[in-house]
PyMOL CGO cylinders between C-alpha atoms (Angstrom):
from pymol import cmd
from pymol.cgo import CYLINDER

trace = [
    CYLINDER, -14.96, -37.13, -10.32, -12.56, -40.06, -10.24, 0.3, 1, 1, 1, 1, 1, 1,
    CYLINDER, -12.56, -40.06, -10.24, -11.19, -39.00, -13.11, 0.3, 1, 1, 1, 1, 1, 1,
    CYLINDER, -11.19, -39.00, -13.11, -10.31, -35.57, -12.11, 0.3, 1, 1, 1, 1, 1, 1,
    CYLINDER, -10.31, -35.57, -12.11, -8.97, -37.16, -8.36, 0.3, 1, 1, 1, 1, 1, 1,
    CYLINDER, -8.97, -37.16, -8.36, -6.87, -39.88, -10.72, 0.3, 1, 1, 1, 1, 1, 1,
    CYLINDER, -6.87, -39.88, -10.72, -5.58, -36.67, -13.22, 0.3, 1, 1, 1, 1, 1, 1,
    CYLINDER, -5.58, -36.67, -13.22, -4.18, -34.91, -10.05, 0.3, 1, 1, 1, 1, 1, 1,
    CYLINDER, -4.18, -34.91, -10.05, -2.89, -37.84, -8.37, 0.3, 1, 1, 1, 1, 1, 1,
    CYLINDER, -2.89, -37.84, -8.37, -0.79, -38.62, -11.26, 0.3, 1, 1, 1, 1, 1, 1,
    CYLINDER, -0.79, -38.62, -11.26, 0.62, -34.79, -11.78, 0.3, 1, 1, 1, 1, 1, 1,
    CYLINDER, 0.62, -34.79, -11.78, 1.58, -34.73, -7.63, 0.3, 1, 1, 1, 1, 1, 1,
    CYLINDER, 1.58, -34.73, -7.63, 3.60, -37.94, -8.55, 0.3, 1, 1, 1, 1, 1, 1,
    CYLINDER, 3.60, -37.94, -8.55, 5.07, -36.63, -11.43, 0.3, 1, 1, 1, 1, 1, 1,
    CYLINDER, 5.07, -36.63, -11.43, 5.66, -33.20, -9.54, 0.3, 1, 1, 1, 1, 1, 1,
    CYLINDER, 5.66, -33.20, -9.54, 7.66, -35.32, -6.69, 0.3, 1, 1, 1, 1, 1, 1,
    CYLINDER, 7.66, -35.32, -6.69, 9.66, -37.24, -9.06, 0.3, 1, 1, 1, 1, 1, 1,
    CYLINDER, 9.66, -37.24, -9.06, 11.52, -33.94, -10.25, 0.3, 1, 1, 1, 1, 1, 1,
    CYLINDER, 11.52, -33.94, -10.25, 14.62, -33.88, -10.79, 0.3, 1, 1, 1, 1, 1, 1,
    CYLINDER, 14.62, -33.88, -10.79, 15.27, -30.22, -9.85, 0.3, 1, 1, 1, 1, 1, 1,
    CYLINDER, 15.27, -30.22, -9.85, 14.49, -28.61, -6.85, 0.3, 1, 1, 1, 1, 1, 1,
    CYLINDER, 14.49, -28.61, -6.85, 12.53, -25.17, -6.96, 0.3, 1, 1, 1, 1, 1, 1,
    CYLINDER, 12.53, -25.17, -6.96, 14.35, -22.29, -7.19, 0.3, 1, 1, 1, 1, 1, 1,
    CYLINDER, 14.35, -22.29, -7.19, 15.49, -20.27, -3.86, 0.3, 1, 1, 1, 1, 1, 1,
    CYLINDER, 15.49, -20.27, -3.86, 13.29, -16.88, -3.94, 0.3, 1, 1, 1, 1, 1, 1,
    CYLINDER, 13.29, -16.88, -3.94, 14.05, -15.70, -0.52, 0.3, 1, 1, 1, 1, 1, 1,
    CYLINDER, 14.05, -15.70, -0.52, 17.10, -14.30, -0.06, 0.3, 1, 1, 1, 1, 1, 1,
    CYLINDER, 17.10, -14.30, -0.06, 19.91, -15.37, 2.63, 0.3, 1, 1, 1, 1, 1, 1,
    CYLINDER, 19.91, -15.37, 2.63, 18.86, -12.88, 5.16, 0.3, 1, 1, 1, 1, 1, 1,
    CYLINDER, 18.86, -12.88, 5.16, 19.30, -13.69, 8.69, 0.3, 1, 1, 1, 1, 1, 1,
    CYLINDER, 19.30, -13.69, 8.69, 18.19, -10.73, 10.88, 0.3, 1, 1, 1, 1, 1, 1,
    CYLINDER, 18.19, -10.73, 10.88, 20.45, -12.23, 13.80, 0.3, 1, 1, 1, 1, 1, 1,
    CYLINDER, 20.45, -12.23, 13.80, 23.75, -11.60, 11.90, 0.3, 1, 1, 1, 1, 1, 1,
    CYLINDER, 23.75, -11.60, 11.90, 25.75, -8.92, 13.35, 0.3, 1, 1, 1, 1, 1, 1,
    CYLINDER, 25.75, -8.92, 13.35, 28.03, -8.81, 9.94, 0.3, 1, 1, 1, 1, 1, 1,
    CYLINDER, 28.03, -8.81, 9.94, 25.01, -7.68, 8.42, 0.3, 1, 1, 1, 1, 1, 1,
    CYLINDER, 25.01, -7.68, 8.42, 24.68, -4.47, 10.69, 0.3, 1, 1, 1, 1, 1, 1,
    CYLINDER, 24.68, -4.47, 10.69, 21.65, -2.32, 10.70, 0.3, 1, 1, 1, 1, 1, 1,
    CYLINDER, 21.65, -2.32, 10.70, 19.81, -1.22, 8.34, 0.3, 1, 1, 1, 1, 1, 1,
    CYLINDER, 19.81, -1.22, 8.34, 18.85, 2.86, 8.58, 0.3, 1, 1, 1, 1, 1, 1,
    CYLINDER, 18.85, 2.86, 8.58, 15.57, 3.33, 9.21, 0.3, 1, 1, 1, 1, 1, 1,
    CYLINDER, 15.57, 3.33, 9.21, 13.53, 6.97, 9.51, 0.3, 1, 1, 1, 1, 1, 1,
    CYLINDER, 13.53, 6.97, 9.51, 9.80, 7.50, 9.58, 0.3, 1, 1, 1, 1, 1, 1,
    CYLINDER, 9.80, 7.50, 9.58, 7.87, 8.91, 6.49, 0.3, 1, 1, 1, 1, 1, 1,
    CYLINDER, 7.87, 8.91, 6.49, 4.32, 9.31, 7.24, 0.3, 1, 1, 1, 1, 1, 1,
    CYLINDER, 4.32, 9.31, 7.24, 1.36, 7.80, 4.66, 0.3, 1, 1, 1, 1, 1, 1,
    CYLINDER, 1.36, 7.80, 4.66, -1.00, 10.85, 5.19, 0.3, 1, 1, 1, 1, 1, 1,
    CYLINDER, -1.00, 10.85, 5.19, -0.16, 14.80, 4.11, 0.3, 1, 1, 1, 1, 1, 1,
    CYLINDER, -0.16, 14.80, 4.11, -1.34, 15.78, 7.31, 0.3, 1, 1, 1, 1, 1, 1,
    CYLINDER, -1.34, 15.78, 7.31, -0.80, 19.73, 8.78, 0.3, 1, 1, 1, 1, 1, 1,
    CYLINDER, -0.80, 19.73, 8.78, -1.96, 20.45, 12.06, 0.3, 1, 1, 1, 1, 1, 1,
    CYLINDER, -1.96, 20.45, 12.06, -5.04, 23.39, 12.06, 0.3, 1, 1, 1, 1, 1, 1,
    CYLINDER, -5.04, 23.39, 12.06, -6.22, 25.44, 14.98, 0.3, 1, 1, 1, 1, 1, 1,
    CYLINDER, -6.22, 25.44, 14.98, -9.86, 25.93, 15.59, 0.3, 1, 1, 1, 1, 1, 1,
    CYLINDER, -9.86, 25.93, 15.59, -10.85, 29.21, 15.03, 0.3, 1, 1, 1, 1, 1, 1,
    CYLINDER, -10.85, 29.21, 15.03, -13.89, 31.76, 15.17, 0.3, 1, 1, 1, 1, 1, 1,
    CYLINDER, -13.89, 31.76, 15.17, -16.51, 31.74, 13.05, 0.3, 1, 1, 1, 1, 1, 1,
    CYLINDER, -16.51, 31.74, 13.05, -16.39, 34.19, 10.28, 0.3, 1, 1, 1, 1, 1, 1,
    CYLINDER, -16.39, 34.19, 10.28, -19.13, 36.37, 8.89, 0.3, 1, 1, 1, 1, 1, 1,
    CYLINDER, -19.13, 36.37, 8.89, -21.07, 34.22, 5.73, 0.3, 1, 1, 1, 1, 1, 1,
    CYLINDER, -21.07, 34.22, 5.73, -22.69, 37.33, 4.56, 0.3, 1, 1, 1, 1, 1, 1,
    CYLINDER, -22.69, 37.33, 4.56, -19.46, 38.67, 3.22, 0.3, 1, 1, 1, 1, 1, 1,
    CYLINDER, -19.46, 38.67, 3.22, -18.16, 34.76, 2.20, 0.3, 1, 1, 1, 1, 1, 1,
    CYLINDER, -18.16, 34.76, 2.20, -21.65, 34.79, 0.15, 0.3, 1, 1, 1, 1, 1, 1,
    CYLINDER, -21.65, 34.79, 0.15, -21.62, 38.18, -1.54, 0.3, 1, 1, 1, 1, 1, 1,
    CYLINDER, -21.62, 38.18, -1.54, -17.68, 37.16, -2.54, 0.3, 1, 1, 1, 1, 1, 1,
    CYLINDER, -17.68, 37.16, -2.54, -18.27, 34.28, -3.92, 0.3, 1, 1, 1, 1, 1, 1,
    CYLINDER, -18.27, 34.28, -3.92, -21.79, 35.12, -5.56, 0.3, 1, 1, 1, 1, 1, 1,
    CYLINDER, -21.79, 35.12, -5.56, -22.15, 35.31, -9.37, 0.3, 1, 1, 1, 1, 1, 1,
    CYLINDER, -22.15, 35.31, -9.37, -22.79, 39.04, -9.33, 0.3, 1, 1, 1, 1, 1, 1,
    CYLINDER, -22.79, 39.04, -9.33, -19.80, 39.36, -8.52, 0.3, 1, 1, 1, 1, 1, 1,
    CYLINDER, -19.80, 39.36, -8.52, -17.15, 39.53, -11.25, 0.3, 1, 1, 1, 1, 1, 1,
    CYLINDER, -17.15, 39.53, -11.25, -14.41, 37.15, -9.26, 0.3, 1, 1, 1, 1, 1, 1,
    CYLINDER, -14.41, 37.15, -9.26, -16.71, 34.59, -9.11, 0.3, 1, 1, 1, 1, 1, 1,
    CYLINDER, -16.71, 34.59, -9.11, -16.68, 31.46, -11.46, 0.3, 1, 1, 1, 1, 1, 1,
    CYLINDER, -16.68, 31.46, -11.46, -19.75, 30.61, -13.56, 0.3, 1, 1, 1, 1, 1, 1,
]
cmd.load_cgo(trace, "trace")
């Protein structure tokens, strides 16, 4: 265990005697510059989503007999 505590010790001093500073990954975006200007925004929705009516109930005996296998639209 001391070893392990001693091994990272030494690589945090060794990490803070760099000579180079990280590199910069965010980019110089301030969103309080006016010279900027706005950026166009519209909405897109995440869902396919299309609005449906209730309505009456149908009669099954005819949904059953079209979709049975006697019958020669039907798949097997």
């Amino acid at each position: 265990m001391k070893l392990a505590s001693l091994a990272m010790l030494a690589l945090l001093l060794v990490a803070g005697c760099a000579a180079t500073n990280p590199p910069n990954v965010l980019p110089d975006f301030n969103p309080a510059d006016p010279v900027l200007g706005l950026r166009q925004t519209h909405y897109h929705s995440v869902i396919d989503y299309s609005h449906r009516d209730p309505v009456a109930p149908k009669k099954w005996r005819q949904l059953n007999d079209r979709l049975s296998p006697a019958n020669k639209g039907a798949a097997s």
